[in-house]
C-alpha positions in Angstrom: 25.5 -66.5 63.2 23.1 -63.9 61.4 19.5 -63.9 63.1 17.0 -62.9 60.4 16.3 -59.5 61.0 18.7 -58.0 63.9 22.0 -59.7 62.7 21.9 -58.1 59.4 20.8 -55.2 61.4 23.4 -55.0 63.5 25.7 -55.9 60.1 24.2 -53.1 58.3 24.4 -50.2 60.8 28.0 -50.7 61.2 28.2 -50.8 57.2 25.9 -47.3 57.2 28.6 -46.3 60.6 31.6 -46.7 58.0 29.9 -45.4 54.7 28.8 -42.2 56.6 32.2 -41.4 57.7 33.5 -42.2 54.1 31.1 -39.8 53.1 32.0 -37.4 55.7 35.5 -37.7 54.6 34.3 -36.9 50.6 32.3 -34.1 51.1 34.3 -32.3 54.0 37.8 -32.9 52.2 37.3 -33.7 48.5 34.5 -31.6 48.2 34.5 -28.6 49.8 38.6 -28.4 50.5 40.1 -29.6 47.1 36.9 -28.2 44.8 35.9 -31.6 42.9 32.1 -31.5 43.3 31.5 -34.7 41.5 33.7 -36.2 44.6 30.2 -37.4 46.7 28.7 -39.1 44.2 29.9 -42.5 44.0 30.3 -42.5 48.3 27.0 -40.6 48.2 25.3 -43.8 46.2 26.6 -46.2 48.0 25.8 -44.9 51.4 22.5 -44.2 50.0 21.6 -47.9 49.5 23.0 -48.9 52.5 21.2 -46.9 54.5 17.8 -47.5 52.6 18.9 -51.3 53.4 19.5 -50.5 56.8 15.7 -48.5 57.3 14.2 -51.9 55.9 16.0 -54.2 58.1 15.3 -51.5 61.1 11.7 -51.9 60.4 11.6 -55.8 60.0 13.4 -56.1 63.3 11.0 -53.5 65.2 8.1 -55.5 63.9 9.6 -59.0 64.8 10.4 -58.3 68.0 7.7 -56.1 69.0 10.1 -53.3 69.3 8.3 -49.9 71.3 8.6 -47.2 68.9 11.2 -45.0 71.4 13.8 -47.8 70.4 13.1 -48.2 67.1 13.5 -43.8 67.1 17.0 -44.5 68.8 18.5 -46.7 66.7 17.4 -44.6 63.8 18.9 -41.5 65.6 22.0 -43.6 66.6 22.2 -43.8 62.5 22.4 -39.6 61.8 25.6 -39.2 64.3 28.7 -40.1 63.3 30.3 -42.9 65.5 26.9 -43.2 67.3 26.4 -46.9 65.4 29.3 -48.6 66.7 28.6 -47.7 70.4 25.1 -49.1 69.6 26.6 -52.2 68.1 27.1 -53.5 71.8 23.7 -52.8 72.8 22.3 -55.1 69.7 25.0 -57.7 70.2 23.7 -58.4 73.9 19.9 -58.3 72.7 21.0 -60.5 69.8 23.5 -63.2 72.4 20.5 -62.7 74.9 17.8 -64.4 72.6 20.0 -66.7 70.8 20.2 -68.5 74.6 16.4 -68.1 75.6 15.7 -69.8 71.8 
């Protein structure tokens, strides 16, 4: 199911999707609305890792399949907007369908 590197890329950009808008949701809300400024650090962690994760996996799939730089930059990009990873998700699920029949 998982092709070693752009499955648990694909995997792991919707994960940093999700954990970004948790975030979002701690530091907009519990933060700056209800005052608890230790509210972002357990969301803050965690979408930390995932996203440090993510940057390895980004750079193990650009090297694998001799990804141009420009689409390695947008899927990075595609990581900093909110909602921007799950509309990418479709782009990497036809690369990933699209290989997994030429192999």
């Amino acid at each position: 199911m998982f092709q070693f590197p752009l499955g648990l890329l694909r995997l792991f950009s919707l994960l940093d999707g999700i954990s970004f808008i948790i975030l979002l949701y701690f530091a907009i809300y519990e933060k700056r609305i209800l005052g608890d400024d230790t509210a972002v650090r357990i969301p803050g962690m965690v979408h930390g890792v995932i996203f440090t994760i993510f940057l390895i996996l980004l750079y193990l799939t650009m090297e694998k399949r001799k990804w141009p730089i420009k689409r390695a930059a947008l899927v990075f990009v595609c990581s900093l907007i909110p909602f921007a990873p799950f509309f990418l998700e479709t782009k990497l699920k036809n690369e990933q369908e699209g290989s997994a029949t030429q192999d």
